[in-house]
N, C-alpha and C positions, 0 to 999 in steps of 0.2 A: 504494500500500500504506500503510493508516493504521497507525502503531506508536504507542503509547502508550510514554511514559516513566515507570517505575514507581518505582524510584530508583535515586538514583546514592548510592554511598558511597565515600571519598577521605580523603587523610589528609595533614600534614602533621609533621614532626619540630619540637620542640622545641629550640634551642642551651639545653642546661642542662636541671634539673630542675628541675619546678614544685613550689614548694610547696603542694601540695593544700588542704592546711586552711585557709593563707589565700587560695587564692582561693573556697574555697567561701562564705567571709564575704564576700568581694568581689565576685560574681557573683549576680545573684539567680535564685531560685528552684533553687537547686544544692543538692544534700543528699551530703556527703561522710563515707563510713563506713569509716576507713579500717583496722578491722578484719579487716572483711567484703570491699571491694574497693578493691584500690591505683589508685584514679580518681575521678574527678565526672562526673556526666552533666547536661546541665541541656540547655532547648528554648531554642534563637535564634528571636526573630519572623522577622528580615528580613537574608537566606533564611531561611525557614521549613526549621529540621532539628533532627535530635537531633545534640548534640555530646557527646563522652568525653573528658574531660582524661585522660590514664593518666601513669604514676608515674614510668613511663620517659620523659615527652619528647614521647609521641606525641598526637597529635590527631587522633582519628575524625568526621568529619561524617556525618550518614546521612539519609536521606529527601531528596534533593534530587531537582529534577526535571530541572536544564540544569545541562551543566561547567560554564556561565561563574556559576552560583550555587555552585558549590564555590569559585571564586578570593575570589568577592565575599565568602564565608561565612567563609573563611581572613583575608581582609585586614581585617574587620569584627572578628574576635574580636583579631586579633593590634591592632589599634588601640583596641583597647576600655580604659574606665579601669582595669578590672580587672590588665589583662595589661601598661598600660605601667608602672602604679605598683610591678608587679612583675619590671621591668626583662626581661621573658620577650620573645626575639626567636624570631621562627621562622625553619631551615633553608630552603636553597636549594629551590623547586618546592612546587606542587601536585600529589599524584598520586590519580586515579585508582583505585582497588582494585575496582569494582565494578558493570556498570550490569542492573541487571533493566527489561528493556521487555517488554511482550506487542503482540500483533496477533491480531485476531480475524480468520479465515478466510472466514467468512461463512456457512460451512454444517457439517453433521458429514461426522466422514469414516468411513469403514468401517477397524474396526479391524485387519481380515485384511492388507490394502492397505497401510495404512501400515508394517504389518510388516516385511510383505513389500520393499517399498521400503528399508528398510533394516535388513534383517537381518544382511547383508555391513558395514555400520558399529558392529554390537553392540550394537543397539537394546536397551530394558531392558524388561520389562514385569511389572511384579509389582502386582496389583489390591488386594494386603493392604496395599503400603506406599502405595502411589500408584493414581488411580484414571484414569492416563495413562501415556505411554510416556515415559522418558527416552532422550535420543540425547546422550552425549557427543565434542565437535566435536574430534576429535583429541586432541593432546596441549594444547591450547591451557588449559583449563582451563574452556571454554566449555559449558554444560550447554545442550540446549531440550527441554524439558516438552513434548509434543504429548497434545493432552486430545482424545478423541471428538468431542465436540460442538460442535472445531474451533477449538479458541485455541491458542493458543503463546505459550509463554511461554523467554526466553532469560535466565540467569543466571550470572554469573561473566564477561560482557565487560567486557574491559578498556578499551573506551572506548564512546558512541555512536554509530560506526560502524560499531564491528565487532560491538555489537547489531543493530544494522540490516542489516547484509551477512547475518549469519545467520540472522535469520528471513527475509529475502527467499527466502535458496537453498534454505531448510526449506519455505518454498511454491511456488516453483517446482517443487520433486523432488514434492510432492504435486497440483504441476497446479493448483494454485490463486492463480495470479498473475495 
């Protein structure tokens, strides 16, 4: 089963508050409006993400494509000249908040069928908002998208496994493993 990894986003806590305006001087290509929002956003090359400084502390990485590019993207900005001249240490861990993967089916599936397959789990089906079904995975917090023309898509895993475990069982219950 090929699954593409679409992103991961993960966050890390700040000890203390950053002062925004000066690192948005410190940081290049950062534009800090702190009118408008209590944070910075600016693009890291290497991992390649979007990062959120926010006001409270917190640190959002987004678009990555492997964990171990979340740890590398955390310990690169916390070592960065920016963040040591401004004596900002980051809290214990890496976490995780996110992974969107898809995997393509291979074929369309019949819409009635997949319904039916899980109507007993509270499949969703509205063509106005979406122009596929949602299945949400328990109480987990875990969504998958299932489109006709045979993709899937899983959002809100909380790690790459437990993307991978869910679209596996989402094609297996459709027969297409």
């Amino acid at each position: 089963m090929k699954i593409s990894i679409e992103s991961i986003t993960g966050s890390i806590r700040l000890e203390g508050r950053p002062d925004l305006q000066r690192l948005s001087e410190l940081l290049p290509n950062t534009n800090y409006q702190g009118s408008f929002f209590n944070g910075l956003k600016f693009e890291m090359k290497d991992p390649e993400c979007s990062v959120f400084v926010l006001g409270d502390g917190t640190v959002k990485f987004s678009g990555l494509k492997q964990e171990s590019d979340l740890e590398e993207a955390a310990r690169s900005l916390i070592s960065s000249e920016a963040f040591r001249s401004s004596d900002l240490k980051a809290g214990p861990g890496v976490k995780i908040e996110e992974v969107i993967a898809s995997h393509d089916l291979g074929s369309p599936l019949d819409a009635r069928s997949v319904y039916e397959e899980f109507k007993k789990d509270g499949i969703i089906y509205d063509p106005s908002e979406l122009p596929g079904f949602i299945l949400r995975l328990g109480r987990s917090g875990i969504e998958v998208l299932i489109f006709p023309e045979g993709k899937l898509i899983v959002k809100g895993a909380p790690s790459v496994a437990e993307a991978v475990t869910s679209l596996h069982m989402i094609g297996t219950r459709l027969g297409k493993t």
